[in-house]
Residue frames relative to the residue before (quaternion, step in Angstrom):
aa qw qx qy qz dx dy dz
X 1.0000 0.0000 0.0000 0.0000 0.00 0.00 0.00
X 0.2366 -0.7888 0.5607 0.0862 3.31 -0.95 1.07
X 0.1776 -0.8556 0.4755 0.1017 3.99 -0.19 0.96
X 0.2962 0.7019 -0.6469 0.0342 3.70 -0.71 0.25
X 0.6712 -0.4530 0.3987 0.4304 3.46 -1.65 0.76
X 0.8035 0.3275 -0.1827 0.4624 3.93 0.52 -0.35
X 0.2297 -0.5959 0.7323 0.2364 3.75 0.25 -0.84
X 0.6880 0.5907 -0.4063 0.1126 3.79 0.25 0.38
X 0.8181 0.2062 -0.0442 0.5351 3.13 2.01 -0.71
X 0.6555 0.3507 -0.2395 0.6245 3.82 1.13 -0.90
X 0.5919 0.6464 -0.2971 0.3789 3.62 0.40 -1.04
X 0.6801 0.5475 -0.1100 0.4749 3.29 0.96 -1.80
X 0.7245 0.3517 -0.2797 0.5226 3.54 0.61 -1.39
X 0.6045 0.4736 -0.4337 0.4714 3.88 0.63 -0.73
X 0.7078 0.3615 -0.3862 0.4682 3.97 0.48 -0.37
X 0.5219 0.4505 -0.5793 0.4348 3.86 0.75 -0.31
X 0.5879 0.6869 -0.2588 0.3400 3.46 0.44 -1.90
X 0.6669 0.5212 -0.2078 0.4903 3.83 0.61 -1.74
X 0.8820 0.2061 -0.1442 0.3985 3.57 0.66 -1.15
X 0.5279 0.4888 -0.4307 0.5448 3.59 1.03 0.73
X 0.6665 0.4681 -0.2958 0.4992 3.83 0.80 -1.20
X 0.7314 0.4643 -0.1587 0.4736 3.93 1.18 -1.60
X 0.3785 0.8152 -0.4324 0.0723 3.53 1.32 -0.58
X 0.8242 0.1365 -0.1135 0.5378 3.84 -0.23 0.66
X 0.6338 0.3122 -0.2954 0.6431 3.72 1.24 0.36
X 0.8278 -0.1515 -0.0954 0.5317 4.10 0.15 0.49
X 0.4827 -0.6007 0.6038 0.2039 2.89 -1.80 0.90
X 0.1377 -0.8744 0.4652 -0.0030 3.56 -1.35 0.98
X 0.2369 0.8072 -0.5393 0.0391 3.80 -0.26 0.04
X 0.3309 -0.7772 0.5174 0.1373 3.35 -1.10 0.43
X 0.0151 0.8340 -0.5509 -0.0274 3.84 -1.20 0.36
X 0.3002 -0.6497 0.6428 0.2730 3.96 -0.61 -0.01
X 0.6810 -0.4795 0.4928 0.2519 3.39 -1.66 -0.05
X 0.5981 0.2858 -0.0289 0.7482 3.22 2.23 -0.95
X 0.1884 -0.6275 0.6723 0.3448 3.57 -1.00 -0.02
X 0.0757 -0.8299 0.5455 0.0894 3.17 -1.61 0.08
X 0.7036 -0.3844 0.3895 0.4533 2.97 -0.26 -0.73
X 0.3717 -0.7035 0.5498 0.2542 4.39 -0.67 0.64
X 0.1484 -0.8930 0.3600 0.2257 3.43 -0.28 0.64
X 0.6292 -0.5958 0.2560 0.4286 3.25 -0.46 0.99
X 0.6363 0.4771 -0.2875 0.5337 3.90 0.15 -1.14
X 0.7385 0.2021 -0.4407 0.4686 3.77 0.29 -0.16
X 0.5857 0.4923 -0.4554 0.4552 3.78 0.78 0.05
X 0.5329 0.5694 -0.3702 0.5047 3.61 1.44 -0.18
X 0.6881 0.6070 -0.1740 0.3574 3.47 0.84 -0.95
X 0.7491 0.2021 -0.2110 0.5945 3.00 0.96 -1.27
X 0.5385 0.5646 -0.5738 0.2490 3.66 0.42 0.95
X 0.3138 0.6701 -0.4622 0.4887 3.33 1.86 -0.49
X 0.8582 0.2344 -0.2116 0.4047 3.69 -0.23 -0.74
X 0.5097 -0.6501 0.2971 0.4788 3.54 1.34 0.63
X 0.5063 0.5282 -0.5920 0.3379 4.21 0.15 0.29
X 0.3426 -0.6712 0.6573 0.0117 3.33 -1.31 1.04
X 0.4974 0.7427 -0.4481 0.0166 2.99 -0.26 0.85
X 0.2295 -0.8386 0.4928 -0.0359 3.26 1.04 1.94
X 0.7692 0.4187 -0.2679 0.4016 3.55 0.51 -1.80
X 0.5934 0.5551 -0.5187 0.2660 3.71 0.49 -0.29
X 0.2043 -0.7893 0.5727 0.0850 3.70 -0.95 0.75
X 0.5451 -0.6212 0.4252 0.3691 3.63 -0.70 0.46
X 0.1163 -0.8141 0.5576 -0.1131 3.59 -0.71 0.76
X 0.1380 -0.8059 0.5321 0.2197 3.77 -0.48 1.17
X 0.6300 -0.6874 0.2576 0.2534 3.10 -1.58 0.67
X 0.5358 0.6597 -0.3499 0.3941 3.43 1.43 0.63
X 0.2958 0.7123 -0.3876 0.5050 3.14 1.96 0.14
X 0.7907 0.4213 -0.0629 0.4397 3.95 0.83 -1.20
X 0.5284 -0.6416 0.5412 0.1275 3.10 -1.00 1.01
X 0.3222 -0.7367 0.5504 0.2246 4.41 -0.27 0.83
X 0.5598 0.5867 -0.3496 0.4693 3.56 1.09 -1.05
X 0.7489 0.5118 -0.2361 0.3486 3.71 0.53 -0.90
X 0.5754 0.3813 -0.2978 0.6595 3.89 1.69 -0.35
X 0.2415 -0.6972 0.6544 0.1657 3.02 -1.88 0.31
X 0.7727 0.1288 -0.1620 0.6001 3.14 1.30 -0.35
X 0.2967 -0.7011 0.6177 -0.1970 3.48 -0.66 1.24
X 0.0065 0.7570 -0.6256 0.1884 3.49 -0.28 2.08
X 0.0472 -0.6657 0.7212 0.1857 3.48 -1.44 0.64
X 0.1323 -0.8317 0.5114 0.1709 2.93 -1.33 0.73
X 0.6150 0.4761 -0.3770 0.5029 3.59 1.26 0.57
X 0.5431 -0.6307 0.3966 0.3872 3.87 1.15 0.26
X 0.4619 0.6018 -0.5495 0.3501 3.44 1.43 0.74
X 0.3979 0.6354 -0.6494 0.1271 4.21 0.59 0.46
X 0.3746 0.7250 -0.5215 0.2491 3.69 1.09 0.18
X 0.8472 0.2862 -0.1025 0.4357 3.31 1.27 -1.23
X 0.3040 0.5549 -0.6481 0.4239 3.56 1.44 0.70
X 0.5116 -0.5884 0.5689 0.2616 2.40 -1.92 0.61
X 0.7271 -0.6222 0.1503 0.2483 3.41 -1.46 0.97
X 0.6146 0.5277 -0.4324 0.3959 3.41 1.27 -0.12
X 0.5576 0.5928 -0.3948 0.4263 3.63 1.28 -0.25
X 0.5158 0.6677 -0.3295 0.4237 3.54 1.14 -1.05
X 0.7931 0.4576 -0.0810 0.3937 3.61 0.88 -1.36
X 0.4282 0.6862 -0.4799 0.3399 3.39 1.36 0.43
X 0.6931 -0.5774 0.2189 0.3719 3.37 -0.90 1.02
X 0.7050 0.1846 -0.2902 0.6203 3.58 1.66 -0.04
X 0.1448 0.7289 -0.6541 0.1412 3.58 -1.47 0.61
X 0.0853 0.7344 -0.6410 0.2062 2.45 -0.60 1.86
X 0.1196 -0.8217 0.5402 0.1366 3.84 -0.89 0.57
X 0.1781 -0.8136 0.5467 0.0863 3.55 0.11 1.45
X 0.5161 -0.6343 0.5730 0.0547 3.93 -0.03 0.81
X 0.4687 0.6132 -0.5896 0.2380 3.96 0.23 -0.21
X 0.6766 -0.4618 0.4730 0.3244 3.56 -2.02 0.62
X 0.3653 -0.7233 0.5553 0.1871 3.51 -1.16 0.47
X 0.4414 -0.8024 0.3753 0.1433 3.37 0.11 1.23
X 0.4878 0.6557 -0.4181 0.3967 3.88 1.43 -0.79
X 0.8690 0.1216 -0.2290 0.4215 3.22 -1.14 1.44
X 0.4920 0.6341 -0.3624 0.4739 3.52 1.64 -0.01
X 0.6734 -0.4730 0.4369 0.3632 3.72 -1.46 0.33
X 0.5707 -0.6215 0.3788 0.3802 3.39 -1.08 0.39
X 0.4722 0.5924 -0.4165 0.5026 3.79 1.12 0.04
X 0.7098 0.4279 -0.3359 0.4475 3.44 0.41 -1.16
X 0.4709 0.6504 -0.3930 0.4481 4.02 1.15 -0.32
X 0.5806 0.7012 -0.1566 0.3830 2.94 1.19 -1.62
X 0.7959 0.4711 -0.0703 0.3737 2.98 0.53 -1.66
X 0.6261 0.3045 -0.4613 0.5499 3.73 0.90 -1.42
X 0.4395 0.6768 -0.4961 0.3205 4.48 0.44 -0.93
X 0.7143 0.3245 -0.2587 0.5635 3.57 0.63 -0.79
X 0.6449 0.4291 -0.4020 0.4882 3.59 0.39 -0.45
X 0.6258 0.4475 -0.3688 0.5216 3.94 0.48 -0.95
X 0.7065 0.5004 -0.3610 0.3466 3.83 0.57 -0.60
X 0.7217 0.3974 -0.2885 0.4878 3.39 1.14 -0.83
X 0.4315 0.7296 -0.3521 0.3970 3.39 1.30 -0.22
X 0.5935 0.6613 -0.1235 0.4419 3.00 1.03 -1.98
X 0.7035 0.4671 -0.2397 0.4791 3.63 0.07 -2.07
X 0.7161 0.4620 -0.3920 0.3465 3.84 0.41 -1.38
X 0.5681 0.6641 -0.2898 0.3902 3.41 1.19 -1.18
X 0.5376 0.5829 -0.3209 0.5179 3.73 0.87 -1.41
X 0.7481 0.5583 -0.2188 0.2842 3.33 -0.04 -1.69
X 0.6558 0.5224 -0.1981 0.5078 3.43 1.10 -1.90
X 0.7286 0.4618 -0.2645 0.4312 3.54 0.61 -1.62
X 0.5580 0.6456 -0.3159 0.4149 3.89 1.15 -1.18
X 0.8085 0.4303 -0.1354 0.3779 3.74 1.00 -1.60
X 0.4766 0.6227 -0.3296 0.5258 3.29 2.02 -0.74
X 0.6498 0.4546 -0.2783 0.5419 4.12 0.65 -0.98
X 0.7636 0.2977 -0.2840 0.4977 4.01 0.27 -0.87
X 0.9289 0.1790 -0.3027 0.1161 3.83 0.80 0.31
């Protein structure tokens, strides 16, 4: 599970990213504390690097069951305010990256790479935890 205060821009790209890079090794969805609204420029972004992800729709995170993730990313430093049974999935991690809303189309650019390399390490960590 990917958490952000919106579901609209970091969240999103980490769930396009999660399910093309993770594709047949983890299951992935994404949600905000709020739904909102996907924001176009990051659906613009992550086509530059070929990920489609038009159909993904913002989704809050009370819709979802904690018991059902094991690993459970924030990417905007909001795991202060999850509530505490999400915090406690066997992964938590709070990656802290810049919210891009209202920012130039470079700076999109920029957290997209950061959520991507983020992403890959994740795969890897989550890939080596199952094979040992």
């Amino acid at each position: 599970m990917f958490v952000c205060k919106k579901n609209s821009r970091r969240s999103q790209m980490a769930e396009g990213f999660a399910r093309t890079l993770g594709e047949g090794k983890i299951a992935v969805t994404s949600s905000g504390l709020e739904a909102s609204a996907v924001d176009p420029t990051t659906v613009e972004v992550m086509s530059e690097v070929g990920i489609d992800i038009s159909n993904q729709t913002s989704k809050p995170l009370s819709d979802f069951n904690p018991e059902d993730y094991d690993a459970v990313i924030s990417l905007c430093g909001c795991g202060v305010n999850l509530p505490e049974a999400w915090v406690l999935r066997e992964v938590f991690q709070d990656w802290q990256l810049d919210d891009p809303e209202g920012e130039s189309i470079e700076k999109f650019r920029e957290v997209r790479e950061q959520v991507k390399q983020r992403v890959e390490k994740l795969i890897e960590s989550l890939s080596t935890k199952t094979t040992a």
